[in-house]
C-alpha positions in Angstrom: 68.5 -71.5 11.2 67.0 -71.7 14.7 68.6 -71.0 18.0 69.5 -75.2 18.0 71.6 -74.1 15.7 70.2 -76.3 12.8 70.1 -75.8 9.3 67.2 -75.9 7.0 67.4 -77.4 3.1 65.0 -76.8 0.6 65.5 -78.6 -2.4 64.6 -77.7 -6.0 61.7 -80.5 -5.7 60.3 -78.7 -2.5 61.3 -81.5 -0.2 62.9 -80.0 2.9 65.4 -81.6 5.3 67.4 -80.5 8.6 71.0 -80.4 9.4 72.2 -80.3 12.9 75.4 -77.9 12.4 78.8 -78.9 14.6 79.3 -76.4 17.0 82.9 -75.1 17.6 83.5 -76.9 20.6 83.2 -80.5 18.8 84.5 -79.5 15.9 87.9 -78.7 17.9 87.9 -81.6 20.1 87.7 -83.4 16.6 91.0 -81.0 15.3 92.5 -82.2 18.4 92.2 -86.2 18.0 93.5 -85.1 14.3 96.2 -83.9 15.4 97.2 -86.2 17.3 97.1 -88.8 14.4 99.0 -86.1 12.2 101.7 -85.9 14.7 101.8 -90.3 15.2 102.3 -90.1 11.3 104.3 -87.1 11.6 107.2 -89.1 14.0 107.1 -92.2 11.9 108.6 -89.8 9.2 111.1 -88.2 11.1 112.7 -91.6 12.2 113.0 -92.8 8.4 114.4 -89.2 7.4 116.6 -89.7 10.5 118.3 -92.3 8.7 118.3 -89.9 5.4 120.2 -87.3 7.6 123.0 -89.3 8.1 123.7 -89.5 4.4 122.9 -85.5 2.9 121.4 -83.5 6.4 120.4 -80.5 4.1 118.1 -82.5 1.8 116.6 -84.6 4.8 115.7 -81.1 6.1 114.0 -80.0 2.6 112.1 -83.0 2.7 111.1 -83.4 6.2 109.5 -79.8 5.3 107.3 -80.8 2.2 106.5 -83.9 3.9 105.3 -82.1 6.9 102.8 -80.1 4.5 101.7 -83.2 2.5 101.4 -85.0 5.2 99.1 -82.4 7.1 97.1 -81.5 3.9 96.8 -84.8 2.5 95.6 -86.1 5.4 92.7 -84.4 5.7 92.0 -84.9 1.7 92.3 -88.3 1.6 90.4 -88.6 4.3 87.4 -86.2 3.9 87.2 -87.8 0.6 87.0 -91.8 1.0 85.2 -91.3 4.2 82.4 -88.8 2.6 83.6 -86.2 4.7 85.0 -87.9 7.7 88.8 -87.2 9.2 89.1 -89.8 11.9 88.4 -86.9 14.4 85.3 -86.5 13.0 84.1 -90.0 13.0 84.6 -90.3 16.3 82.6 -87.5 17.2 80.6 -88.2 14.8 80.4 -84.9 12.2 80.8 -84.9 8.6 81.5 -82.0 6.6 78.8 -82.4 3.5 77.7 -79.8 0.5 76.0 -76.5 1.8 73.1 -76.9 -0.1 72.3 -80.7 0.2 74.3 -81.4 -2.4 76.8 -84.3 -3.5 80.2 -83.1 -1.8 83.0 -82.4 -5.0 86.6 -83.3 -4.6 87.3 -79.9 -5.5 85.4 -78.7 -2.2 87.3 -81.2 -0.3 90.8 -79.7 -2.0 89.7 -75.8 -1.3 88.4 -76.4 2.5 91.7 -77.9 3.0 94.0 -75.4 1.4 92.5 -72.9 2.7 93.2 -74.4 6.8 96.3 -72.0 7.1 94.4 -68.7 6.3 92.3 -69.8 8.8 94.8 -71.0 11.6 96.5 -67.5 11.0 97.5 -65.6 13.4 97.6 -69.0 15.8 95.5 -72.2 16.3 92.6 -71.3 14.1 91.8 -67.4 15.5 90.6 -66.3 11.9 88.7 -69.8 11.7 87.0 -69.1 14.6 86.6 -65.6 14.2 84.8 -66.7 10.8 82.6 -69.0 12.7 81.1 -67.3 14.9 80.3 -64.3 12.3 78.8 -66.6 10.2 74.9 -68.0 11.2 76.3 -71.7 8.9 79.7 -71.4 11.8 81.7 -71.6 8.4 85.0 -70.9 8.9 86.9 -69.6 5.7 88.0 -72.6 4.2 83.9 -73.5 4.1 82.8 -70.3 2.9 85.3 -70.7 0.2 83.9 -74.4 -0.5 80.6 -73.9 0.1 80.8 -76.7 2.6 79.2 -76.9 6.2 80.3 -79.4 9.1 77.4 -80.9 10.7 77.1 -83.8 13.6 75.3 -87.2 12.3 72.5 -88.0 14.3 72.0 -91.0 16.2 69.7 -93.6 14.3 67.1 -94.7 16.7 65.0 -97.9 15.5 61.5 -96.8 13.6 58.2 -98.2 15.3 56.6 -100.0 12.7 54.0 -101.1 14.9 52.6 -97.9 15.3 53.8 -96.8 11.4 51.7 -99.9 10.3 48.6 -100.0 13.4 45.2 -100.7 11.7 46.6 -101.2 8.6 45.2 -103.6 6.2 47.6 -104.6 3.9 46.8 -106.2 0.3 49.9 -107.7 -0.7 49.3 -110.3 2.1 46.8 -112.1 0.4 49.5 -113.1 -2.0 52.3 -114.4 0.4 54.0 -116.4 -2.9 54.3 -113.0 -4.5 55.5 -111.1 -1.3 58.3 -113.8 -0.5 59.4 -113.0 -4.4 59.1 -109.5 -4.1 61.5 -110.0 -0.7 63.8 -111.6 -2.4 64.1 -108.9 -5.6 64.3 -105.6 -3.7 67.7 -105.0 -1.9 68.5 -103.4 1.3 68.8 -99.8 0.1 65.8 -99.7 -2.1 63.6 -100.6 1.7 65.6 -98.3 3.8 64.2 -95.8 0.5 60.7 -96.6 0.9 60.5 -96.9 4.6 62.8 -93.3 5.0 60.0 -91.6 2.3 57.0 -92.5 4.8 58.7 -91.5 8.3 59.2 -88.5 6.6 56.2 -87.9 5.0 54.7 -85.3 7.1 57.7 -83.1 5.8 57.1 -83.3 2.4 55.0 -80.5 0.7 52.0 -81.6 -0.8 52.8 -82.0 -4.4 56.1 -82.9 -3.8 54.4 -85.7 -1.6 52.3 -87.4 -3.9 55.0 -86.9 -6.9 57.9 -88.8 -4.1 55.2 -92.0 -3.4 54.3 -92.1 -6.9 57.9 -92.5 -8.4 58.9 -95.0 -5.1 55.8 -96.9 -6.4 56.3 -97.4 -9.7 59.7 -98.8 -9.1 58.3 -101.0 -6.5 55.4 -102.2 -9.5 58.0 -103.3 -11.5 59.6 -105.7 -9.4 57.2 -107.5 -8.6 53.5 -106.9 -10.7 50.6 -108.1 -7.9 47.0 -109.0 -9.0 45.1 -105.7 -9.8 42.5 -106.8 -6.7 45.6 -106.3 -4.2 46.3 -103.1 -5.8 43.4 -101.1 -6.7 41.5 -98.8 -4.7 44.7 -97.8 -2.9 47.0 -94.9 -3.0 50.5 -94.7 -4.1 51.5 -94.3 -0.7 49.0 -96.7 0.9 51.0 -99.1 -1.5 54.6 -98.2 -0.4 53.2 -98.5 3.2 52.1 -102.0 2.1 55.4 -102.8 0.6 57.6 -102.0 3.6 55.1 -104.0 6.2 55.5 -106.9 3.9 59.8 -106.0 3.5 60.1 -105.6 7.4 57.6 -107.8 8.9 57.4 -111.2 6.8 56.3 -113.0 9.7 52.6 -111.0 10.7 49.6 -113.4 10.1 48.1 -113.4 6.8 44.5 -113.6 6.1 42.7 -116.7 5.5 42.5 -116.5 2.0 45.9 -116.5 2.0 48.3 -119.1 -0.3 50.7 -121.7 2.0 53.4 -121.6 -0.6 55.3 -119.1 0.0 58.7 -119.3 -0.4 61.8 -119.1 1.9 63.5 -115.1 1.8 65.7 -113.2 3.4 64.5 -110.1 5.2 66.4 -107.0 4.2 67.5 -104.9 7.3 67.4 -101.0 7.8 
């Protein structure tokens, strides 16, 4: 981890990937706005166990009590969990809390991290937590360590330059503008962000791990659409992909002469 505080992930295929961690100032002004919803939620209970009060006080007590602790700890479950790691705090300042080691994050993480928030709020407003944090070179406070989780802060997307990612490129596929519109309309909006993701990064890849990555991304792209083996040979895996996405992302570019007039009508996917 570097002094930017972010993390470095190697995976088992040798691809590696950065992870800006949050630091402990976000992740408190995210606490904070969590709270705050807690505590809204918190006073819509007590009005309805108001009314409970006036029938049996002693059990409206009792269940004000558990309800306080679902209600904090659920929360935060619920929440990490349909929003992939996202209280509403943290959406709105943007961190996630995600799988230390690149992983998928479990429901069972999402259960521990959260149990675990008292320990770590002992002996008041999060000193252990932060003690934890700032002992630790992942700023994992107890419930993470015990998770395996980290909280990091989801970068901006900025909008890739394909005009410099394509610039004095020729590509193939164009002389076939009836099989690019088809191959448009077969290959969804996930599957391009995939292929146009795999060569911004590129330069990150190991080599072997490199060429293996294009070549799998390729052979999917081959079977959705098959183009004429004079578009296609000669070229890389990866000089292919680059030809897919210029096709995917800019439909309009001028074709070459040879080119057919019938192609058809598409819809562009979007990043």
């Amino acid at each position: 981890m570097s002094q930017t505080n972010t993390l470095l992930i190697r995976t088992p295929e040798g691809v590696v990937f950065s992870q800006t961690l949050a630091g402990p100032m976000s992740r408190c002004l995210a606490l904070a706005i969590d709270l705050a919803v807690v505590m809204a939620l918190s006073s819509i209970l007590s009005a309805i166990l108001t009314l409970v009060g006036v029938i049996n006080p002693g059990f409206a007590q009792a269940l004000g009590m558990l309800l306080s602790f679902v209600v904090w700890i659920g929360y935060s479950i619920v929440c990490e969990w349909f929003w992939r790691g996202q209280t509403f705090g943290k959406r709105v300042l943007r961190l996630r809390v995600v799988d230390a080691e690149g992983l998928r994050l479990k429901f069972s993480q999402v259960v521990i991290r959260n149990l675990l928030r008292f320990v770590d709020m002992l002996p008041f407003f999060y000193f252990v937590g932060g003690i934890a944090c700032l002992l630790n070179r992942r700023l994992q406070r107890l419930g993470d360590l015990a998770a395996n989780t980290i909280v990091v802060r989801i970068p901006k997307v900025s909008e890739p330059n394909l005009e410099q990612l394509m610039a004095g490129k020729f590509n193939s596929l164009r002389t076939y503008p009836h099989l690019e519109a088809r191959l448009r309309q077969r290959v969804t909006v996930g599957e391009a962000s995939i292929a146009l993701r795999a060569l911004l990064r590129r330069d990150l890849f190991e080599p072997a791990a490199r060429v293996e990555l294009f070549a799998a991304i390729a052979e999917h792209f081959r079977g959705k659409v098959p183009f004429p083996l004079e578009a296609t040979e000669g070229i890389t895996d990866e000089q292919y992909i680059r030809n897919v996405v210029d096709s995917l992302y800019r439909p309009n570019r001028g074709s070459p002469k040879t080119a057919r007039p019938e192609a058809e009508p598409v819809a562009v996917p979007r990043p």
